[in-house]
C-alpha positions as CSV (number, residue, x, y, z in Angstrom):
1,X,1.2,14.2,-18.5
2,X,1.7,10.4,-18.9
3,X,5.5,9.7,-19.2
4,X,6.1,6.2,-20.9
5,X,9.3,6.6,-18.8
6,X,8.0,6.7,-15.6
7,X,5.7,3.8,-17.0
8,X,8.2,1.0,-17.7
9,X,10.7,2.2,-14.4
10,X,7.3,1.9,-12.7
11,X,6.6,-1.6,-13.8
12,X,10.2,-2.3,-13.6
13,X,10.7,-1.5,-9.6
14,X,6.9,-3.8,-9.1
15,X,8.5,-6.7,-10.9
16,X,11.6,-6.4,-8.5
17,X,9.7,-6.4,-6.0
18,X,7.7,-8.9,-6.8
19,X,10.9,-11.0,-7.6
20,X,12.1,-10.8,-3.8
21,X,9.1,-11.8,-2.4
22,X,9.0,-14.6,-3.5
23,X,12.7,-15.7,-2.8
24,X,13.1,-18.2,0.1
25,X,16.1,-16.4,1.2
26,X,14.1,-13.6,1.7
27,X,11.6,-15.3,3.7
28,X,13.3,-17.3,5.8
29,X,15.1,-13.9,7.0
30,X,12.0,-12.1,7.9
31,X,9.8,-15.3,9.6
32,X,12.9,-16.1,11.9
33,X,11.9,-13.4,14.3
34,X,8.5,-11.6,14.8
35,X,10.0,-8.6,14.7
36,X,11.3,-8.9,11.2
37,X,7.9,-11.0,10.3
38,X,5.6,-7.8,10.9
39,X,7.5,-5.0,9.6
40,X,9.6,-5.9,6.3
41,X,7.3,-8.5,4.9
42,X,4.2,-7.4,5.6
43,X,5.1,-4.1,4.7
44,X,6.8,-5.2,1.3
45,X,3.2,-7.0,0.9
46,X,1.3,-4.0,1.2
47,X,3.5,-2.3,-1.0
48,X,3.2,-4.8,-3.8
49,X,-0.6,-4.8,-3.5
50,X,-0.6,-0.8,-3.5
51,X,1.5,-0.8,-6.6
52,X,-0.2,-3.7,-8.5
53,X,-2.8,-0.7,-8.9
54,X,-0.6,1.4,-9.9
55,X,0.7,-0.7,-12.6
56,X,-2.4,-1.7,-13.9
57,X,-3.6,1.7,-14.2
58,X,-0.1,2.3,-15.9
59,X,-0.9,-0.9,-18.8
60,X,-4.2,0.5,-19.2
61,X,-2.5,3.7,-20.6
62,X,0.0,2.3,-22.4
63,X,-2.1,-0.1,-24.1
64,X,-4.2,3.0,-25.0
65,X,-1.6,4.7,-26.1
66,X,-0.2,1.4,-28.5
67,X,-4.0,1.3,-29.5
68,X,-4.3,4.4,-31.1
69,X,-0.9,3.8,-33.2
70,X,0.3,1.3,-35.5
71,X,1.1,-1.5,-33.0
72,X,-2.6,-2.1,-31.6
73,X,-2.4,-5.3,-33.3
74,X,0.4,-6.6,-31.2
75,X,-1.3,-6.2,-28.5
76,X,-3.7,-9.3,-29.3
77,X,-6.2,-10.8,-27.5
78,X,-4.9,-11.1,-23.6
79,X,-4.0,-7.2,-23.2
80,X,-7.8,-6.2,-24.9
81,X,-9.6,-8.4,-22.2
82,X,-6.9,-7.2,-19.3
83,X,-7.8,-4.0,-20.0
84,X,-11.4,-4.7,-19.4
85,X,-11.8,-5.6,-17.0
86,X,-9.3,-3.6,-15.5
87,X,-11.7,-0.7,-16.6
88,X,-15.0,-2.6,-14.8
89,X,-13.0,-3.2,-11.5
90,X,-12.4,0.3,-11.0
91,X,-15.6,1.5,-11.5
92,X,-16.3,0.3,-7.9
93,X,-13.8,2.3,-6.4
94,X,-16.3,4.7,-5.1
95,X,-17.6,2.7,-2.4
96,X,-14.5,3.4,-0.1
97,X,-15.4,2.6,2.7
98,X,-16.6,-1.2,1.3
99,X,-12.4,-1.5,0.8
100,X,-11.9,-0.5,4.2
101,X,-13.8,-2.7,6.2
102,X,-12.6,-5.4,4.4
103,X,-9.2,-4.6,4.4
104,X,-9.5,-4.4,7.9
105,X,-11.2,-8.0,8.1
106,X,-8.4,-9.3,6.3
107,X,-5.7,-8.3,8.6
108,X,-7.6,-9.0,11.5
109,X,-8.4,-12.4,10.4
110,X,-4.8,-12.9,10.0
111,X,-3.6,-11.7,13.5
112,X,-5.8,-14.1,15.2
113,X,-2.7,-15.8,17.2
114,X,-3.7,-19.7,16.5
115,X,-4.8,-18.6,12.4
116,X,-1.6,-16.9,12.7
117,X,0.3,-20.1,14.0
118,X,-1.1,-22.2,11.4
119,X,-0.4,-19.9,8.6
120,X,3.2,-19.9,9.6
121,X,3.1,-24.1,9.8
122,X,1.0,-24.6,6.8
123,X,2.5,-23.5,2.9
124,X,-0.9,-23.5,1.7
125,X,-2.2,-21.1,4.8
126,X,1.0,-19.0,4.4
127,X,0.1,-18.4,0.7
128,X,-3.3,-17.5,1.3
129,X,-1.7,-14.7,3.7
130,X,0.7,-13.0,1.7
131,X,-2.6,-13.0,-1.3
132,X,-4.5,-11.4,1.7
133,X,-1.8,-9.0,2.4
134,X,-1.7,-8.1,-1.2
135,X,-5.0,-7.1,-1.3
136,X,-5.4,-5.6,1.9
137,X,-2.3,-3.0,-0.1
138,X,-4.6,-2.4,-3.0
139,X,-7.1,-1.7,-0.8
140,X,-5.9,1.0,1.1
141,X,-4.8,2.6,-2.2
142,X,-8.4,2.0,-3.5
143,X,-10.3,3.9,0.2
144,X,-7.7,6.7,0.0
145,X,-8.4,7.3,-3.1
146,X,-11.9,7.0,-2.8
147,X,-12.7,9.0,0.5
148,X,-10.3,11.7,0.0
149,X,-7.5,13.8,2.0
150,X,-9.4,13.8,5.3
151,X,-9.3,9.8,5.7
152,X,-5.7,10.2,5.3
153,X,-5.2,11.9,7.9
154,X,-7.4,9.9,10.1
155,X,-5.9,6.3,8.8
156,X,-2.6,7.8,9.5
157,X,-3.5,8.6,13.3
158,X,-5.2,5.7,13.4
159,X,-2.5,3.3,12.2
160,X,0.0,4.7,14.5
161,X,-2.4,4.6,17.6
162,X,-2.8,0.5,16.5
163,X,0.6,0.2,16.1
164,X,1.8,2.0,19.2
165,X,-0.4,0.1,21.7
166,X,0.2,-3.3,20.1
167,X,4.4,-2.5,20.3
168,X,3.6,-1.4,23.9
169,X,2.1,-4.7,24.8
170,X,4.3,-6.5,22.9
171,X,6.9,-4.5,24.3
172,X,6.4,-5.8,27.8
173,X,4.8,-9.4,27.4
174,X,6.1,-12.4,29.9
175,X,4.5,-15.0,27.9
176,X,4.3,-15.6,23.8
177,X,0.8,-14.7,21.7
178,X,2.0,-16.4,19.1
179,X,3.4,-20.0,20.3
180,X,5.8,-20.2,17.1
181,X,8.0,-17.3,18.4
182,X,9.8,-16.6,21.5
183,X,9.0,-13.6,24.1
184,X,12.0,-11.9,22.8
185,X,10.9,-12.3,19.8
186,X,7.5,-10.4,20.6
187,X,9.6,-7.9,22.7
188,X,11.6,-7.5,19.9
189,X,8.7,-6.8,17.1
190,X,7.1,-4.6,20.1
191,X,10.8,-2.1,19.8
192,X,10.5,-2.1,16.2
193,X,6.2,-1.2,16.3
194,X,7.5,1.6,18.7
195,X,10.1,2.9,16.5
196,X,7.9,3.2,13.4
197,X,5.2,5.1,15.5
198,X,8.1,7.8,16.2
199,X,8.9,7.7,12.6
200,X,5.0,8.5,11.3
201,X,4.7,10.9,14.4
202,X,8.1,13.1,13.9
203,X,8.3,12.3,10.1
204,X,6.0,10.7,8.0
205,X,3.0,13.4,9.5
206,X,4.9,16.6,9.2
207,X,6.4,15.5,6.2
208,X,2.8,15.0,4.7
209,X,1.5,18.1,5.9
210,X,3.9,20.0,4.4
211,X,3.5,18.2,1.2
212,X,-0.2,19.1,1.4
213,X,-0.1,22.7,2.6
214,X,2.8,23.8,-0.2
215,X,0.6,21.6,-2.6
216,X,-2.8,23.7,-2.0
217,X,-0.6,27.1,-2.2
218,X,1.0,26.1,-5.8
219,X,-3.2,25.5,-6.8
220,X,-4.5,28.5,-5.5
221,X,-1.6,30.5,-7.2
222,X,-2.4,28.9,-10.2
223,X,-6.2,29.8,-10.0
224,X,-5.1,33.3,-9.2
225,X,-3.0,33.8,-11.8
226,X,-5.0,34.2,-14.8
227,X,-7.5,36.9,-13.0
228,X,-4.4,38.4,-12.3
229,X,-3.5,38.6,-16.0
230,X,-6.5,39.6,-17.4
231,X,-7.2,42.5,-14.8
232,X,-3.7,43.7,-16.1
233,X,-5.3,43.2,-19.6
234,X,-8.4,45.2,-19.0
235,X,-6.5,48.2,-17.2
């Protein structure tokens, strides 16, 4: 059931979001170290793209909800053409595996150590990356959703294979990839890639697992149920 609630603290925790990426403060704390660079802020980019999704599914149904009561009108003219074509751009979301290939284009693109360099010398380049990084969010959301629990599963072992080979490299590197930052730097960001394989192996796995396993018992209860009942009924 859609909770009008859940809608505005929804849109409320995006725009906060939102509001500290953008803060130099912020920024300047997670570029001064690689480390820092390729956890917190591109993971708070991923999230905001994930969640931009989210909120625009969330306007389209409260400007459904506004449209069949009195305040339509209020709306006006820039919430009627959002919503459409909010409603064409998700009639694409079928073709999963389109999102993935790009999303994974994107990032690699980006990781290409003298792109990478420039990015991180250039405002306009830098920019352009955190847009990238955005989208590359919204379109994980859009392939999970699209190719179902299965590519989960495998984007989850896959990510954290990725991750741990790139934090063992980085882990043990003598000279720099990336010319802007230091070895430790690298050495440092290697530590914190291993540490967040650890945390999707011994948490974020079982945890989702579990999730799914009590999730498929609560449905097939539910679709058991009612036979129940009416065999109860007919004796």
């Amino acid at each position: 059931m859609f909770s009008t609630r859940r809608a505005y603290c929804l849109i409320g925790i995006f725009g906060i979001l939102v509001f500290i990426s953008v803060q130099p403060t912020f920024l300047e704390f997670t570029e001064r170290d690689l480390a820092y660079h390729m956890t917190f802020e591109h993971a708070l980019f991923f999230v905001i793209g994930a969640m931009s999704i989210q909120v625009a599914e969330t306007v389209l149904k409260l400007s459904n909800r506004c449209r069949n009561g009195a305040g339509h009108r209020k709306l006006g003219l820039i919430i009627s053409l959002w919503t459409t074509i909010l409603r064409k751009f998700f009639t694409i979301n079928k073709y999963g595996y389109i999102w993935v290939i790009a999303a994974t284009g994107l990032l690699t693109f980006w990781h290409i150590p003298w792109i990478f360099d420039y990015a991180e010398l250039h405002i306009q380049a830098h920019i352009a990356e955190h847009m990238s990084f955005i989208a590359v969010g919204a379109m994980a959301l859009m392939a999970v959703r699209s190719l179902g629990e299965s590519f989960k599963l495998l984007a989850l072992f896959a990510l954290n294979a990725v991750m741990g080979f790139t934090g063992l490299m980085f882990s043990v590197l003598n000279e720099p990839i990336y010319r802007i930052y230091s070895v430790s730097s690298h050495n440092n960001a290697g530590t914190y890639m291993l540490v967040s394989c650890i945390v999707i192996l011994l948490v974020v796995l079982p945890g989702y697992l579990i999730y799914r396993t009590l999730f498929h018992i609560r449905v097939r209860q539910s679709s058991s149920s009612p036979s129940v009942s009416s065999s109860h009924q007919r004796r």
